[in-house]
C-alpha positions in Angstrom: 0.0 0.0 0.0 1.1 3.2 -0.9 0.0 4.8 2.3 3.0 2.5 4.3 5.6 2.8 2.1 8.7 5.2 2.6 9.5 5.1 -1.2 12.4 2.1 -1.3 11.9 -1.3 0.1 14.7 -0.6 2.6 13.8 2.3 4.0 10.1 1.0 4.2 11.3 -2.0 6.2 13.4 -0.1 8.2 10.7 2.3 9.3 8.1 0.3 10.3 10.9 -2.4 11.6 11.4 0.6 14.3 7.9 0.6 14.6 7.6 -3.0 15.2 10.0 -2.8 17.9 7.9 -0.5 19.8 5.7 -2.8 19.6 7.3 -5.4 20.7 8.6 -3.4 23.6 4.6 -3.4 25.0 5.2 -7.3 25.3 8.7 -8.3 26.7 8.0 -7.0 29.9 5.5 -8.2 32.5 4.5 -4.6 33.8 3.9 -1.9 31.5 6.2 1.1 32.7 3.4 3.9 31.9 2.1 5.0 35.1 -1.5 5.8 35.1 -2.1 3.2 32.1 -2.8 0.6 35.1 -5.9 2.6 36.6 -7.3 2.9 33.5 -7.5 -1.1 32.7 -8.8 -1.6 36.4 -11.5 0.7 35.0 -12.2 -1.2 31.7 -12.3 -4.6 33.9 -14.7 -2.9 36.2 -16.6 -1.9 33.4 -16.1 -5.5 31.8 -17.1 -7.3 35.0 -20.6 -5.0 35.0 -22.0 -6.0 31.5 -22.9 -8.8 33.8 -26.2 -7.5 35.5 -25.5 -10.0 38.3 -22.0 -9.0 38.9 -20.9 -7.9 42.6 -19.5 -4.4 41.6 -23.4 -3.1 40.7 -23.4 -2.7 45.1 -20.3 -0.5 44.6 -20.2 1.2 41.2 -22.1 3.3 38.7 -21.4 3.1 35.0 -21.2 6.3 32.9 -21.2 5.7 29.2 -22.0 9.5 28.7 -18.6 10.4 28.8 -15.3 11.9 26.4 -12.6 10.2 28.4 -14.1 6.4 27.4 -12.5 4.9 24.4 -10.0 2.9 25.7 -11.9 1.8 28.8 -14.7 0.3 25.8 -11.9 -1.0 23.8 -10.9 -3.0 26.8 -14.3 -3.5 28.2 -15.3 -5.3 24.8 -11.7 -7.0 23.9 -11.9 -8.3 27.8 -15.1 -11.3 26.2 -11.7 -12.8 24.5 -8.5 -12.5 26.6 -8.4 -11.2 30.2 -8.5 -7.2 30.7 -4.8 -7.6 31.9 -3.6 -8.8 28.8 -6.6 -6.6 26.4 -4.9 -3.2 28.1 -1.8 -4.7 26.8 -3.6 -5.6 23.4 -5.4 -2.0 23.1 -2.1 0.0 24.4 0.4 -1.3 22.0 -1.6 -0.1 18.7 -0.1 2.9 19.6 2.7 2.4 18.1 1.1 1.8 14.5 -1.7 4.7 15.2 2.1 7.2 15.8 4.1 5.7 12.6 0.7 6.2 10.6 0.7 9.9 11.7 4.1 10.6 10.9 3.7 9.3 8.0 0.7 10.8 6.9 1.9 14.4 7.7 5.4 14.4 5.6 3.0 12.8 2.5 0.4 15.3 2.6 3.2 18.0 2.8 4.9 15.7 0.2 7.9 15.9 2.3 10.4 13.1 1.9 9.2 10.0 3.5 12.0 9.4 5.2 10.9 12.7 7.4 9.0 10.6 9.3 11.7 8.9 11.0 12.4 11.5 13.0 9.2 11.7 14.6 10.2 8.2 16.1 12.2 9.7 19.1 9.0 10.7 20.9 7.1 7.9 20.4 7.6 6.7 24.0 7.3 10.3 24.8 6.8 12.0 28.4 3.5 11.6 27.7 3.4 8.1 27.0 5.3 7.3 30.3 2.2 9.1 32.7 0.2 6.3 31.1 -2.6 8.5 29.8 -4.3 5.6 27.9 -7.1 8.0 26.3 -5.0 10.6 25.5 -2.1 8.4 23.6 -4.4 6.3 21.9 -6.3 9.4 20.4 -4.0 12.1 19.5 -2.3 10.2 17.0 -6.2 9.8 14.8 -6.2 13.3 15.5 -3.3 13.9 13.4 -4.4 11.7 11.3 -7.6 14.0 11.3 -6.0 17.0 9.9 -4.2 15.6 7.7 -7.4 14.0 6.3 -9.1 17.4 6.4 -5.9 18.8 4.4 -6.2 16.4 1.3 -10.1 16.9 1.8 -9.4 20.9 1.1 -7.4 19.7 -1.7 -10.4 18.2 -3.4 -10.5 14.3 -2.1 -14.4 14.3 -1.0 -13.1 10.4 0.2 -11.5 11.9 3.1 -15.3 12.9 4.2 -16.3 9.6 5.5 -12.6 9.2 7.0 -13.2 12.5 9.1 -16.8 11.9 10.2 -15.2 8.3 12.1 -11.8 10.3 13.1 -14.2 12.9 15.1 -16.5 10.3 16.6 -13.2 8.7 17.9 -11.9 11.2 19.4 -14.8 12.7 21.0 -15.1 9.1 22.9 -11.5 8.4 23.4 -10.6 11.8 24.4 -11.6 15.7 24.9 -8.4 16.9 24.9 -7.7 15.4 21.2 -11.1 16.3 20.1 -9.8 19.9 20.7 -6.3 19.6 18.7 -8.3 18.0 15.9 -10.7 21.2 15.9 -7.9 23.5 16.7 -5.6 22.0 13.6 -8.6 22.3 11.4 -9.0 25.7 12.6 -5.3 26.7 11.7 -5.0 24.9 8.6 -8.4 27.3 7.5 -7.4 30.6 8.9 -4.0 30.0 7.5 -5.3 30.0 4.1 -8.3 33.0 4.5 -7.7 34.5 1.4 -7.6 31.3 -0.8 -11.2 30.6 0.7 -13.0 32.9 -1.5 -13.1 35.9 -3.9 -14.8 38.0 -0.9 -15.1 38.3 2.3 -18.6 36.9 2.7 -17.4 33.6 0.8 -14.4 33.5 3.5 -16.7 33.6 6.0 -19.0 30.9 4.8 -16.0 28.8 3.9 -14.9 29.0 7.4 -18.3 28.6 8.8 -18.7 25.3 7.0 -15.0 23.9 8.3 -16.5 21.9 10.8 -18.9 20.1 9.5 -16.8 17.0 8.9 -16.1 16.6 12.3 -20.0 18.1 13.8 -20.9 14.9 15.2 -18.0 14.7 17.5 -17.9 18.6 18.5 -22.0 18.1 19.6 -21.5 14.5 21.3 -18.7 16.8 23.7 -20.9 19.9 23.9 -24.0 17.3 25.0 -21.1 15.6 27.0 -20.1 18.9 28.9 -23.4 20.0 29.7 -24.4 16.4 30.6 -21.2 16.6 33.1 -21.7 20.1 34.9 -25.0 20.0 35.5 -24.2 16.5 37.6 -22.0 16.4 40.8 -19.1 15.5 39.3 -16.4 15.0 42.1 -13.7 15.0 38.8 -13.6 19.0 38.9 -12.3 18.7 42.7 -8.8 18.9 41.0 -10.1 22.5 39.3 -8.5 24.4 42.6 -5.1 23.9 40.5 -6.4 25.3 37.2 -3.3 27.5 35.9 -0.5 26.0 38.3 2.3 25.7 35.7 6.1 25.7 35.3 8.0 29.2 34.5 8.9 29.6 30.4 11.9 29.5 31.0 12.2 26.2 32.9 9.6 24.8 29.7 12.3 25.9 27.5 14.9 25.0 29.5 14.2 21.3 30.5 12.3 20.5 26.6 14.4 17.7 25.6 13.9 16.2 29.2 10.1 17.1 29.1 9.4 15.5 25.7 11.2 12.6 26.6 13.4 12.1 29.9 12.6 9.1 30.6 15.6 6.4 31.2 18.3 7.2 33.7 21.1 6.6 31.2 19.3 9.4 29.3 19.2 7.6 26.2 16.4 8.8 24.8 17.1 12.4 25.7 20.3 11.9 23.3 18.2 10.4 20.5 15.7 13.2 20.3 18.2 15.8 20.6 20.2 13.5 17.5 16.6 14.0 15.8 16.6 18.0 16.4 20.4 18.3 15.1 19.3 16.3 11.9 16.3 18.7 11.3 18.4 21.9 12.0 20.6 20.4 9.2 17.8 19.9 6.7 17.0 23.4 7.3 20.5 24.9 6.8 22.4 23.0 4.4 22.6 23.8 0.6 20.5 25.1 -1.5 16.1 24.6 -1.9 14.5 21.9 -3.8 12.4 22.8 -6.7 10.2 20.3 -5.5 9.2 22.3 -1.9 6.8 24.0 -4.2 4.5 21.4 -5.6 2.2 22.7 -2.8 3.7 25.8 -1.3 0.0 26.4 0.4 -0.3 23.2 2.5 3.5 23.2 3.6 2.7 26.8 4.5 -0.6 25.1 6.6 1.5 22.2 7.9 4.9 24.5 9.5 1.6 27.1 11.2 0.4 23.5 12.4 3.9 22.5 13.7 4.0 25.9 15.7 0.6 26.2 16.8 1.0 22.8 18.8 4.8 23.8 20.4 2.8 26.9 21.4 0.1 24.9 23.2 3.4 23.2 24.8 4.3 27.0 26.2 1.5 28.6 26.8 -0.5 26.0 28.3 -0.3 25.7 32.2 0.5 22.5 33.9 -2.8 22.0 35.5 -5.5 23.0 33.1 -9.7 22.2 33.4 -9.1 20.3 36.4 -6.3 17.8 34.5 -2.7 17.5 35.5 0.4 17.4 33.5 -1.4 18.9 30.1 1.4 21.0 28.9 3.8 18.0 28.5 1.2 16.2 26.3 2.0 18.5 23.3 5.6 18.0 22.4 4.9 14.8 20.2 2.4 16.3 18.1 4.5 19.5 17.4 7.0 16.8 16.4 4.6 14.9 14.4 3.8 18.5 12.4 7.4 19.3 12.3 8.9 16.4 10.4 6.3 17.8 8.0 7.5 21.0 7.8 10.6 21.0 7.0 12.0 22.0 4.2 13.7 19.8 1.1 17.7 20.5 0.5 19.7 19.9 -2.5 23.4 18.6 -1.5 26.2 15.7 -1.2 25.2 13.8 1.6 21.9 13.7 1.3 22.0 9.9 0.9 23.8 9.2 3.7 21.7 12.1 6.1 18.9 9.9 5.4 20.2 6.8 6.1 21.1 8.7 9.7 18.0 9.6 10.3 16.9 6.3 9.3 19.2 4.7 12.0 18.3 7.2 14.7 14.5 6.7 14.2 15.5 2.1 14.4 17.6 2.7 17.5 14.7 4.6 19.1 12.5 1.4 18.8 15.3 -0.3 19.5 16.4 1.2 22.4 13.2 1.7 24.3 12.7 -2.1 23.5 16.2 -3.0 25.5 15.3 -0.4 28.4 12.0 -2.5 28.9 13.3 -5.6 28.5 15.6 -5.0 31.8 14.1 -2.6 33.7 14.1 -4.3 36.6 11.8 -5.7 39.7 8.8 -6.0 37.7 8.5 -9.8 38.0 8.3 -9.6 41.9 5.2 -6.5 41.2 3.2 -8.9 39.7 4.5 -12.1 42.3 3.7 -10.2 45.2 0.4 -8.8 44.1 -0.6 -12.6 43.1 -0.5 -13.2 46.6 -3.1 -11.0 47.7 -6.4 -12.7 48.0 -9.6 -11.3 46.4 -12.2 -9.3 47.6 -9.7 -7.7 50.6 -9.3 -3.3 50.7 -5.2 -2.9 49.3 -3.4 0.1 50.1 0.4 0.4 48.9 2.7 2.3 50.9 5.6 2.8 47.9 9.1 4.1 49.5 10.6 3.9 46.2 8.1 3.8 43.1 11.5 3.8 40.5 13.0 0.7 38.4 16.8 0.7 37.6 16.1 2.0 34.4 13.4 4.3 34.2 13.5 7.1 36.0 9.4 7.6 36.2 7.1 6.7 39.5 5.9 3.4 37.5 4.8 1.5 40.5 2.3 4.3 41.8 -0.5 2.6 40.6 0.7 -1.0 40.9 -2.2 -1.8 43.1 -4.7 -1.1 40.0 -3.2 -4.6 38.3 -4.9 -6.1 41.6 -8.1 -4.3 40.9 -7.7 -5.7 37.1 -7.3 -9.1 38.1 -10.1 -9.5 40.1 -12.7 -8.0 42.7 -11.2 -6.1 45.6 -10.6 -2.2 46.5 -7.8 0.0 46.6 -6.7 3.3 48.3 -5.9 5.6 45.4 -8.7 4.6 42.5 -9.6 6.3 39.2 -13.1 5.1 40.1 -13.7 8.2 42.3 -13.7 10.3 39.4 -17.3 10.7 38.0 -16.3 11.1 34.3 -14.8 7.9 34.2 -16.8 4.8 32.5 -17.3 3.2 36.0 -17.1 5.0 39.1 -18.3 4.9 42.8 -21.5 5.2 43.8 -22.3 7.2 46.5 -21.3 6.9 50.1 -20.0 3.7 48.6 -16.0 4.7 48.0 -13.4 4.0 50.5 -11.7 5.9 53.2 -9.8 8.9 51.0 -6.1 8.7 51.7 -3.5 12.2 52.0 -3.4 13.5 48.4 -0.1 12.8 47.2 0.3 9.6 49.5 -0.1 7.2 46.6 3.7 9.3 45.4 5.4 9.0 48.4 4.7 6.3 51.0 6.4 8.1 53.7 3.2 10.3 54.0 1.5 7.0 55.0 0.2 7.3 59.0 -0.2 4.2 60.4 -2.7 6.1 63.1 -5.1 7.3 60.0 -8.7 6.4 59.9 -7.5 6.0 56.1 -4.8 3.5 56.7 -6.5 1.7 59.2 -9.1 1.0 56.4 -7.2 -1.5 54.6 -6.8 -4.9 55.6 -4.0 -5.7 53.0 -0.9 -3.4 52.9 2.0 -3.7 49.8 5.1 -1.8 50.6 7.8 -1.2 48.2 11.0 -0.7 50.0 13.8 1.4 49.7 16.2 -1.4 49.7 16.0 -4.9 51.0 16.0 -4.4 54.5 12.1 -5.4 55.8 10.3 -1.9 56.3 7.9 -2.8 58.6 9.3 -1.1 61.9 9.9 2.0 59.1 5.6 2.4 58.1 4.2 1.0 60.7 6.3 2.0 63.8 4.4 1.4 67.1 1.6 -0.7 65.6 4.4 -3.2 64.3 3.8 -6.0 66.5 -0.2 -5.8 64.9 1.0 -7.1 61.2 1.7 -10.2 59.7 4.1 -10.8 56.9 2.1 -12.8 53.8 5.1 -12.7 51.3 7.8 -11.1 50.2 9.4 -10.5 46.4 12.6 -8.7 46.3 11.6 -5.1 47.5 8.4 -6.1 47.8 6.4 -6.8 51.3 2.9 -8.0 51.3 1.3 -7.3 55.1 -2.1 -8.4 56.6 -3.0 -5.2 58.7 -6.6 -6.5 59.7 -5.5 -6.2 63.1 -5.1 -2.3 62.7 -8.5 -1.2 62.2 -9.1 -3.2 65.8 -9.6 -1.9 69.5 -6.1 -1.9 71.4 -5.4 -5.1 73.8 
């Protein structure tokens, strides 16, 4: 297919080789290293578990279809009648992968870029992004890319890209808000961009703008309907709208970019492969002379390099914190990327042929690399031991000391206890579930003891004399090395736990005893 190929049979194989490995990556290690990725399969096998009608959870949970934040909790929901919801996360996750290459792709061909441009969008595949685990959100941006550059070929006179759109919006409005907005935004600057070509007068401008949306309509009113569905409901998700506007400075955004677009391995590996990518792209801006060939279709280059800066805007201007969700502004360097491979610009000179087979190699050693960093990351074995030794239907709270691996330098264990949840029946301390805009969440009066926000990042803030600890009957600590840490979290009330197993750093605890009246 024309769509996959890169133009040469090498370079083809090579690019969707890299691909493949990222793939791979989502399947060589027995716990996922993307952090909140594991609340949001605990929510799909919730939701799973509750197509049932006589199914436990109905005394403990609401569902909550009418939602933008849903796709992948369905995808898992529905995948979870064939393989368990553990393994359909895995399933569902890793088409990530393909959804990224097919965007990269996509944009350098509908700025008929070299295809080879697209390589360097492969750094940032496993971006900052991807490591918080936002399942919705990585699975969805790509199709939004996709999206625009659907819309683009559609301005060009391809009504087929009309159906294409009309599935790309209802997508996104389910999988995610955020990437309904980029996909309206993108389709906004790719119009305004281009006023003048619209019409002969203003009045035609107008109506050309006007009518802009009306690929993507049914997605923009299932959000609206979505919005007003959500605020006019309790919804205990805008509790986190107190932070709206906390952010980082400019200067520390511009500062720390290469480390906020990636930064995720201690050996900083990918840092250097990204910042490989950015030195390649300088070059292709700087050396020798333009390529008649930029101007086949000066106009949609023109749309594409606005689109590239528009979205590394979004990554400035937008605060950290923004409609009661965290981390936003670190979301946006991959799709700047996936616009800028697009916009730059084609160079006559020597080593043009051997640039591209660089580029080629750095975009294969990003697969490649995040593929080894997986593969030996560490501990993750003893996670999934230890948390096979809880029993089902028992109230787990983790009290993580050190939520690191050797080789990732992310908090990937904070929401271990979620692959308990996944597996089976039983509660946990820090849950997705209390968030009303999720597919499934608590009903009321129903949800467990709240714990310190922030405890579920730092185990020291754990109080053994909480009404919240004392909650749980079942306690998983993560040490900070292998000495036992009981004496450490629960001090006085020691003598009150009982040791069910230990895995490496891992200690599994009965704590039944600590919700009971002193001897």
């Amino acid at each position: 297919m024309s769509a996959l190929s890169l133009g040469t049979r090498n370079l083809t194989a090579a690019y969707w080789g890299a691909v493949g490995a990222f793939v791979l990556a989502f399947y060589v290690t027995p716990y996922l290293p993307l952090i909140d990725y594991h609340q949001h399969v605990a929510v799909g096998a919730i939701l799973h578990r509750m197509f049932d009608r006589a199914a436990p959870e109905h005394a403990l949970y609401d569902t909550n279809l009418v939602t933008y934040n849903g796709g992948f909790h369905l995808f898992v929901a529905l995948l979870s009648y064939v393989i368990p919801p553990f393994h359909a996360g895995r399933v569902v996750m890793s088409a990530y992968p393909v959804l990224y290459g097919l965007a990269a792709l996509a944009v350098v061909k509908v700025a008929r870029r070299p295809a080879w441009y697209a390589f360097l969008a492969l750094p940032l595949c496993y971006s900052r992004g991807m490591a918080w685990g936002f399942a919705n959100w990585n699975l969805t941006f790509p199709v939004a890319v996709l999206g625009v550059t659907w819309f683009l070929r559609l301005q060009r006179g391809e009504r087929a890209m009309w159906p294409r759109l009309l599935l790309v919006s209802c997508f996104c409005a389910y999988g995610h808000v955020l990437a309904m907005l980029c996909l309206c935004a993108g389709i906004a600057v790719a119009q305004l961009t281009r006023v003048r070509a619209l019409g002969d007068s203003w009045r035609a401008r107008l109506v050309a703008l006007v009518a802009s949306p009306l690929p993507v309509l049914p997605g923009v009113l299932w959000c609206l309907f979505v919005f007003r569905h959500q605020t006019r409901q309790s919804f205990t998700n805008w509790t986190e709208a107190q932070f709206d506007g906390l952010d980082d400075p400019l200067w520390f955004k511009l500062r720390h970019l290469l480390s906020m677009s990636t930064g995720n391995f201690w050996d900083l590996s990918d840092v250097f492969l990204l910042a490989g990518a950015l030195v390649a792209a300088g070059l292709l801006c700087v050396m020798g002379e333009p390529d008649e060939a930029e101007d086949l279709d000066a106009l949609t280059l023109s749309r594409v390099r606005w689109l590239a800066i528009t979205f590394f805007c979004c990554y400035l201007v937008i605060p950290k914190v923004f409609v009661a969700t965290w981390f936003v502004y670190e979301r946006f360097p991959a799709p700047a990327m996936l616009f800028l491979v697009g916009a730059l610009p084609v160079r006559r000179f020597g080593l043009r042929d051997e640039l591209a087979a660089a580029v080629a190699a750095v975009g294969v050693a990003a697969g490649l690399n995040t593929l080894r960093v997986w593969t030996t990351m560490g501990d993750t074995s003893d996670a999934l031991a230890i948390l096979r030794e809880v029993p089902p239907n028992r109230r787990l709270i983790m009290v993580d000391l050190d939520p690191m691996t050797e080789r990732i330098s992310r908090e990937v264990y904070v929401h271990l206890p979620a692959v308990y949840q996944a597996w089976g029946p039983g509660e946990i301390a820090y849950t997705f579930t209390k968030f009303e805009s999720m597919p499934v969440h608590y009903r009321p009066g129903k949800a467990p003891p709240t714990v310190q926000p922030g405890f579920e990042w730092d185990g020291n803030k754990y109080d053994v004399n909480a009404a919240w600890a004392r909650a749980y009957d079942v306690t998983l600590v993560r040490g900070a090395d292998d000495d036992d840490p009981a004496a450490r979290v629960f001090r006085h009330e020691a003598w009150r736990v009982k040791e069910l197993a230990r895995r490496g750093r891992f200690h599994l605890y009965d704590t039944t005893l600590l919700g009971s009246p002193d001897r």
